[in-house]
C-alpha positions as a printed NumPy array, in Angstrom:
array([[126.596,  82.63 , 107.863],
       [125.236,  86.407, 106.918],
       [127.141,  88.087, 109.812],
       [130.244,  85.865, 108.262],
       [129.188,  87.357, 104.402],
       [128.716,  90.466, 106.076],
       [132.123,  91.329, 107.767],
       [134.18 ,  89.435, 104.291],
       [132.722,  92.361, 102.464],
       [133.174,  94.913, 104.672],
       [137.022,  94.026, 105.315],
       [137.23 ,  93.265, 101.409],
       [135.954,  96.699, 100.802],
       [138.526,  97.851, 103.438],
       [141.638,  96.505, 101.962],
       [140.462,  97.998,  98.394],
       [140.137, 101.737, 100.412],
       [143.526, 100.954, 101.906],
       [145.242, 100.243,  98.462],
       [143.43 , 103.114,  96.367],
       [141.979, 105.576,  98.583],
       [138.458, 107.24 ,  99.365],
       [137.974, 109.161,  96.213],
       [139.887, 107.28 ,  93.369],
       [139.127, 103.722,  93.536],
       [139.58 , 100.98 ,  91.412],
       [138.115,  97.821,  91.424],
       [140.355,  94.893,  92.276],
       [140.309,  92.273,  89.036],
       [138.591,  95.604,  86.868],
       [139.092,  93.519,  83.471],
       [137.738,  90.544,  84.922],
       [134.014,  90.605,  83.176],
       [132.249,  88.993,  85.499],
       [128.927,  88.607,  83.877],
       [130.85 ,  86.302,  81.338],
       [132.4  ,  83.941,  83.595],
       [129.189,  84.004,  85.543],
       [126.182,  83.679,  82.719],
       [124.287,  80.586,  81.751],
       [123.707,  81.091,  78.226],
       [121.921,  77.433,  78.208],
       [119.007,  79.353,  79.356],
       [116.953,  80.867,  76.214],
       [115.904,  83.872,  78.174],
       [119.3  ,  84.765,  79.08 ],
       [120.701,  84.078,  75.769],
       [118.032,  86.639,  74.532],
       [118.237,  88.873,  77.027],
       [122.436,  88.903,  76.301],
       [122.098,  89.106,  72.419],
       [119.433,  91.55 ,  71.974],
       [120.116,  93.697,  75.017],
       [123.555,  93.3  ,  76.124],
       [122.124,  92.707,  79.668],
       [123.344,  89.884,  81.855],
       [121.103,  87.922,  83.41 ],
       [122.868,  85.889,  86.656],
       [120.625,  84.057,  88.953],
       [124.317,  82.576,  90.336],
       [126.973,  85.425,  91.355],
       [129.353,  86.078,  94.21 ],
       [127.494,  88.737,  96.495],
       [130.84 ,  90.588,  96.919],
       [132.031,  90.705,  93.865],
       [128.593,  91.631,  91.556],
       [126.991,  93.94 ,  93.986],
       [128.949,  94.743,  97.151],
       [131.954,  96.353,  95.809],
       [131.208,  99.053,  93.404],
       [134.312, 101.015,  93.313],
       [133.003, 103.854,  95.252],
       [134.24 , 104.947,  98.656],
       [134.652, 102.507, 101.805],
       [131.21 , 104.078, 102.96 ],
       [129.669, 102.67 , 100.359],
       [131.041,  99.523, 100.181],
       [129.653,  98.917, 103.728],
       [126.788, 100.125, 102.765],
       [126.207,  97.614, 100.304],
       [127.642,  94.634, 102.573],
       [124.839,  95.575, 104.843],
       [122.44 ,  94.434, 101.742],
       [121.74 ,  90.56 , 102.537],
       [121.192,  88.818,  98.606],
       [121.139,  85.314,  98.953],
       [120.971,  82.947,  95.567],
       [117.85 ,  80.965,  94.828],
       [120.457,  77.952,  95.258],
       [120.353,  79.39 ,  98.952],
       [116.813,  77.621,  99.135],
       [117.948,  73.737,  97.786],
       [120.752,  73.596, 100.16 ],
       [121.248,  71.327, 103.182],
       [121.797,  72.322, 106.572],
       [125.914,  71.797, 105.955],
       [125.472,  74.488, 103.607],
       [125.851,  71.681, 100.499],
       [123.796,  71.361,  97.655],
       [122.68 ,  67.622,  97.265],
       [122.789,  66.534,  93.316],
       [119.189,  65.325,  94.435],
       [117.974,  68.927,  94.19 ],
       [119.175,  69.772,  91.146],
       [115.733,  69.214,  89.275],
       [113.784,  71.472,  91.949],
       [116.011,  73.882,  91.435],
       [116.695,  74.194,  87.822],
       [112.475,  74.412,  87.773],
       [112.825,  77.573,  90.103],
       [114.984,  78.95 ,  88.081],
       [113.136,  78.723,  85.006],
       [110.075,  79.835,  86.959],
       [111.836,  82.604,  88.221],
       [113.412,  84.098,  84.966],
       [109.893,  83.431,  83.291],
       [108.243,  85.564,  85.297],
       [111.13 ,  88.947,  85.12 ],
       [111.021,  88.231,  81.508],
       [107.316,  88.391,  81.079],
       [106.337,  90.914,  83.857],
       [109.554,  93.4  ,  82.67 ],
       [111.733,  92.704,  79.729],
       [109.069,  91.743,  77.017],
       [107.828,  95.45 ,  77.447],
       [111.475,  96.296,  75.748],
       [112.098,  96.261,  72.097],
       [115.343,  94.283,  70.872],
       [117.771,  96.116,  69.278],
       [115.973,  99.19 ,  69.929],
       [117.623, 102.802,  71.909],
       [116.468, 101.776,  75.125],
       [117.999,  98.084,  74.03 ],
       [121.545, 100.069,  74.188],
       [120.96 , 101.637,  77.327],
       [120.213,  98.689,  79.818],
       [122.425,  97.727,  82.866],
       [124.861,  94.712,  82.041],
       [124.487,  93.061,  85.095],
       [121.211,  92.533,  86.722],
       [121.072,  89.825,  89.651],
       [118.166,  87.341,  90.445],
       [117.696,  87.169,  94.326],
       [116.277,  84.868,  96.776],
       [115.451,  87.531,  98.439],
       [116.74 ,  91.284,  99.172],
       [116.923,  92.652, 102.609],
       [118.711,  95.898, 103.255],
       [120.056,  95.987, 107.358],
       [120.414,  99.968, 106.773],
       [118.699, 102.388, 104.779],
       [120.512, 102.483, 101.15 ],
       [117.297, 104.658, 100.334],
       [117.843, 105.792,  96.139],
       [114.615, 108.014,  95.196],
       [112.915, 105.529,  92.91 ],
       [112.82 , 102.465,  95.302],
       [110.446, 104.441,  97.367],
       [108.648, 106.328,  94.511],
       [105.96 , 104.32 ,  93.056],
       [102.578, 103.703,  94.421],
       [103.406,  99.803,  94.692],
       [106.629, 100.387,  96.703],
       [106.947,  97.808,  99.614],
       [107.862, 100.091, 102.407],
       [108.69 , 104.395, 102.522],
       [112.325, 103.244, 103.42 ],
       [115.315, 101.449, 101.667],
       [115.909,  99.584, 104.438],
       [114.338,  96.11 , 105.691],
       [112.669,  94.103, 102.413],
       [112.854,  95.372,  99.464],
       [111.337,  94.329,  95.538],
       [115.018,  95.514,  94.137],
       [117.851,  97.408,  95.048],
       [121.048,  98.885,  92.607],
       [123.935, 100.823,  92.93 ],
       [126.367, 102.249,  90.21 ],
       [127.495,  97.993,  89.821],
       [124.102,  96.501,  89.437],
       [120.99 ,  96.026,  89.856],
       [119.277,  93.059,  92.254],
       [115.468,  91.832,  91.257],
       [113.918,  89.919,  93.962],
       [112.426,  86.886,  92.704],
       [110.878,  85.384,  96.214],
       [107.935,  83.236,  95.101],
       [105.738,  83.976,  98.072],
       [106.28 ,  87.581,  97.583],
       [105.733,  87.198,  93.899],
       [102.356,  85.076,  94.517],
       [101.318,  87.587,  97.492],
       [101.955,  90.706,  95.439],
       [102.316,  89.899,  92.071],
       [101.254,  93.243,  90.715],
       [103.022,  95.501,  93.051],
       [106.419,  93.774,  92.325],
       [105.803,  94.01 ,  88.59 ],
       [104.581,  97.376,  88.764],
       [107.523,  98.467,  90.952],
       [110.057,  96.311,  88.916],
       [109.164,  98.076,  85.798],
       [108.965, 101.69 ,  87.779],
       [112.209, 101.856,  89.158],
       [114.413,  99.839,  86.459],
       [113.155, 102.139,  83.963],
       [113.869, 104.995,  86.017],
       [117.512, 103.934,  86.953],
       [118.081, 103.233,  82.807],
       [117.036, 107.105,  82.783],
       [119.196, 108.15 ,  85.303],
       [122.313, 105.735,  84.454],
       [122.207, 108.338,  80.851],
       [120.82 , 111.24 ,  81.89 ],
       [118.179, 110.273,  79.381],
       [115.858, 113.236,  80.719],
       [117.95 , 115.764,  78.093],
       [115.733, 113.915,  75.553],
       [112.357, 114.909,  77.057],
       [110.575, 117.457,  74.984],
       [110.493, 120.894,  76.163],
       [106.549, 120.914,  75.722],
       [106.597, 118.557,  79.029],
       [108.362, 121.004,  81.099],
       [109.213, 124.064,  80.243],
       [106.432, 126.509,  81.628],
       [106.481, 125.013,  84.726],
       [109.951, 124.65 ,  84.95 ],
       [109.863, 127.91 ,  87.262],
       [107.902, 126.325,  89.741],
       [110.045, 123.433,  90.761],
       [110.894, 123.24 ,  93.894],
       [108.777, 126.275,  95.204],
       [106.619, 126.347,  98.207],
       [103.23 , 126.135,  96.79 ],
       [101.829, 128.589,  98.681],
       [103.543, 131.41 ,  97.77 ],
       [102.865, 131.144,  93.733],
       [ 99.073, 129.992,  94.625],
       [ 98.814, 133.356,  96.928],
       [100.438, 135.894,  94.219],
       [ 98.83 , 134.432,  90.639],
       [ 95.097, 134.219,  92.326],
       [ 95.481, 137.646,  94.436],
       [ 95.098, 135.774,  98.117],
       [ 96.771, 138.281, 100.738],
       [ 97.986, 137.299, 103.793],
       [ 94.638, 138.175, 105.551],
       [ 93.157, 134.837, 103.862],
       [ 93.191, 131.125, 105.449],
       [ 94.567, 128.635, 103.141],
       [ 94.481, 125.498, 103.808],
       [ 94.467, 123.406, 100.9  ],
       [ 96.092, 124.025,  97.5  ],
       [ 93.181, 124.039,  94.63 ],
       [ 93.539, 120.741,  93.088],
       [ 92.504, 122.395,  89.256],
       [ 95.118, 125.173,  89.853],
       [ 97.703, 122.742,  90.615],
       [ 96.694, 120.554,  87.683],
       [ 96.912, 123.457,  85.116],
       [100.448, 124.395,  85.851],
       [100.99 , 120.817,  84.308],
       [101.775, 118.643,  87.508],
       [ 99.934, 115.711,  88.404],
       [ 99.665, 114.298,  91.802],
       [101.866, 111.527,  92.389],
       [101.019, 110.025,  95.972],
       [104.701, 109.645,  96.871],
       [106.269, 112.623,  95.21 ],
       [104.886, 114.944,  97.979],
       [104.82 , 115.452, 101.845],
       [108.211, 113.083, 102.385],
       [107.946, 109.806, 102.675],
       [104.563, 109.822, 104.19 ],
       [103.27 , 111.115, 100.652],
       [ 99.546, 112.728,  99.858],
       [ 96.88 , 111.475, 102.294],
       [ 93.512, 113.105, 103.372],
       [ 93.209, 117.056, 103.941],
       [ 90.784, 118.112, 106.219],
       [ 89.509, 121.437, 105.929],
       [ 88.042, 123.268, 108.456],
       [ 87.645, 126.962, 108.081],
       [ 87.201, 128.927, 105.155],
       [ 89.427, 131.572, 103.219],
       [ 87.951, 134.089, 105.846],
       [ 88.503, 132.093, 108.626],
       [ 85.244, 131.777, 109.748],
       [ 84.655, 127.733, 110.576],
       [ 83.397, 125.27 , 107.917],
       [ 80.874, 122.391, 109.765],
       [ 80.895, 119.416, 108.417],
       [ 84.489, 119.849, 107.604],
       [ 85.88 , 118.843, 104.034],
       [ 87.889, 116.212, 103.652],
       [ 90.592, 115.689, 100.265],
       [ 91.699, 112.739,  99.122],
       [ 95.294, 113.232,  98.263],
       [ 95.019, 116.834,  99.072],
       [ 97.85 , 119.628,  99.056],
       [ 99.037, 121.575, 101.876],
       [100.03 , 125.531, 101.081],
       [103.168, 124.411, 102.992],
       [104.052, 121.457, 100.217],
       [106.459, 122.265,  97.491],
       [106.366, 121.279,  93.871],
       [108.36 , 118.968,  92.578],
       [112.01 , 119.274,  92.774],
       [112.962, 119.322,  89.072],
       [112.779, 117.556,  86.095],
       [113.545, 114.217,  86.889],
       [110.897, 114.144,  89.745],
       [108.669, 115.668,  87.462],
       [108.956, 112.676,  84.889],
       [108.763, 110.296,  86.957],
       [105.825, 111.306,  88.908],
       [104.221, 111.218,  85.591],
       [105.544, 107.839,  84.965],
       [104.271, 106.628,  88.18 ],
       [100.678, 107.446,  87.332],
       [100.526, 106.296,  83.81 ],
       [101.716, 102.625,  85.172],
       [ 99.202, 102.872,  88.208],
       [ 96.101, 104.962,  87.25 ],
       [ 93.035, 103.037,  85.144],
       [ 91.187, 104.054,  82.251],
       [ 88.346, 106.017,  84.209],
       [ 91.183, 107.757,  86.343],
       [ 93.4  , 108.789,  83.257],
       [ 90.368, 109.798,  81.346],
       [ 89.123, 112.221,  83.995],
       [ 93.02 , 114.124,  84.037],
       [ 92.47 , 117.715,  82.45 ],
       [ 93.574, 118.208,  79.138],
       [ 97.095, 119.21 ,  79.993],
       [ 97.806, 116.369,  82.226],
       [ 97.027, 113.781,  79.297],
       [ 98.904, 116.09 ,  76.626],
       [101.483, 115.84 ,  78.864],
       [101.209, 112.096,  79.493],
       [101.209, 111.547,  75.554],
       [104.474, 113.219,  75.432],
       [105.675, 110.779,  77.161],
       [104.154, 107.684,  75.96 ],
       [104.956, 108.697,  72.298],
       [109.194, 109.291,  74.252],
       [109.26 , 106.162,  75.653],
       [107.783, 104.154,  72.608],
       [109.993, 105.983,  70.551],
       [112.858, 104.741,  72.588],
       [111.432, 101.005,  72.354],
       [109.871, 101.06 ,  75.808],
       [105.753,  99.917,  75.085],
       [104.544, 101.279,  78.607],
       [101.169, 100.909,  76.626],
       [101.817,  97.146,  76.323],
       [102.537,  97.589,  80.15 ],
       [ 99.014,  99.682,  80.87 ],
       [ 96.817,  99.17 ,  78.531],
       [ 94.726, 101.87 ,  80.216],
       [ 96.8  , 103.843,  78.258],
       [ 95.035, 103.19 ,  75.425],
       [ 92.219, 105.653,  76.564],
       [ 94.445, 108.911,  75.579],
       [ 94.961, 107.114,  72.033],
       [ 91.087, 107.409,  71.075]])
């Protein structure tokens, strides 16, 4: 039945390349809204959610039509067909592929169950009718389950500390492209990892809301703009020339406090690839001579690792800790790093996003 899904949407994403062309398509049945044929306003939740956000909520959707095909090139489009999303109904039905009216209870209970628990571990965190209310996705998908059978790797869905793998590929908490985005609402993943998928939920959906309007013109230019020079940059070569370390001397860590005082934090994920910040050992000092025990650095920076790529990386790695890090941990930041975190927390409450609410460890920069 999935290879069958599999090969409708890649030959229905063919036919729309055939008709339109790679670079200027347009989506077949474009004034078709399909989150208002498909919504269940008899839900409260939903009804909300569509009132005070303008966000549809569909936990019932044709895979093809809400996600697949997203009026981008034919690469794409199989791309996304390669994205198995199968509907909670996909669990109450029989082995003919029928849904038996017997099931109907058990799965109107799921359903509840499941929209319960996206509305309490994500969308109460949003005020109604607030900016950030304007700004959310109008179509967001409940999913049995999301498997990707390629890598349709976007840089938030392997960001944040409670990511479920360093790929997009394989299982995945939630998945998006420029039609919508998919929340995986699996129980036994939910009851296995309930605080990773709510910490990675709320992560990378507030990330994509920043990136679907650019929203990063709006942070303030105290967050970013002495250290603007540095993104990007080998850290070696700015550690060397600002604390007078010729080429004669052995570096092979990056001074943690240095790093921190140029206003970046460390962000597990946002460094070294995919593999992220692990342990530095440290054998030898500046002079080469050998150091015995040797140190060891817990999330330690190579010379050869490069500052964050700009200023989107930059926020986020910030918003990655302040969801993650407890109170001891964001109390012992330098001064800086929680000036800079309050910058953000006063941004995003501003905007009607309470990522207090969401970490109350938070509350720690507020005394």
């Amino acid at each position: 039945m999935k290879k069958i899904c599999l090969l409708y949407g890649v030959l229905l994403s063919t036919v729309f390349v055939a008709c339109q062309g790679e670079e200027d398509l347009t989506a077949s049945l474009k004034d078709v809204d399909r989150v208002a044929t498909q919504i269940d306003l008899s839900k409260p939740i939903v009804k909300d959610l569509k009132d005070n956000f303008n966000l549809g909520l569909l936990y019932e959707y044709n895979a093809t039509l809400d996600f697949v095909y997203s009026a981008e090139t034919a690469a794409a489009a199989t791309k996304w067909a390669a994205v198995e999303i199968p509907q909670i109904k996909s669990n109450f039905l029989d082995a003919n592929g029928n849904f038996p009216a017997e099931n109907t209870a058990a799965y109107q209970t799921r359903v509840d169950a499941a929209l319960t628990f996206v509305n309490e571990s994500l969308f109460k965190y949003f005020k109604p009718n607030s900016f950030i209310a304007s700004k959310m996705p109008y179509k967001v998908l409940l999913s049995e389950s999301i498997y990707a059978g390629q890598d349709v790797l976007q840089e938030p869905i392997s960001e944040s500390d409670s990511r479920i793998s360093s790929t997009g590929q394989f299982d995945l908490y939630s998945v998006y492209n420029r039609h919508s985005i998919v929340i995986n609402v699996n129980e036994d993943i939910i009851n296995a990892t309930t605080n990773k998928v709510k910490n990675d939920n709320f992560y990378v959906f507030l990330s994509r809301i920043m990136d679907m309007h650019n929203l990063y013109d709006l942070v303030p230019k105290e967050f970013y703009e002495e250290k603007a020079p540095y993104y990007g940059q080998i850290m070696e070569t700015s550690y060397r020339a600002e604390l007078n370390k010729g080429p004669e001397k052995t570096i092979q860590i990056i001074d943690k406090n240095w790093f921190f005082s140029k206003g970046f934090i460390d962000a597990k994920y946002f460094f070294n690839g995919r593999i992220g910040l692990g342990t530095v050992t440290v054998n030898k000092d500046e002079l080469g001579n050998t150091i015995s025990p040797a140190l060891k650095y817990d999330k330690g920076l190579r010379p050869t690792y490069s500052f964050v790529s700009g200023l989107k990386k930059d926020v986020r790695s910030y918003l990655n800790e302040m969801i993650h890090r407890n109170a001891t941990e964001i109390n012992a930041f330098p001064a800086v790093t929680k000036n800079n975190m309050r910058l953000l927390i006063n941004m995003f409450q501003g905007w009607g996003g309470d990522i207090v609410a969401f970490n109350p460890a938070l509350q720690v920069l507020m005394n």
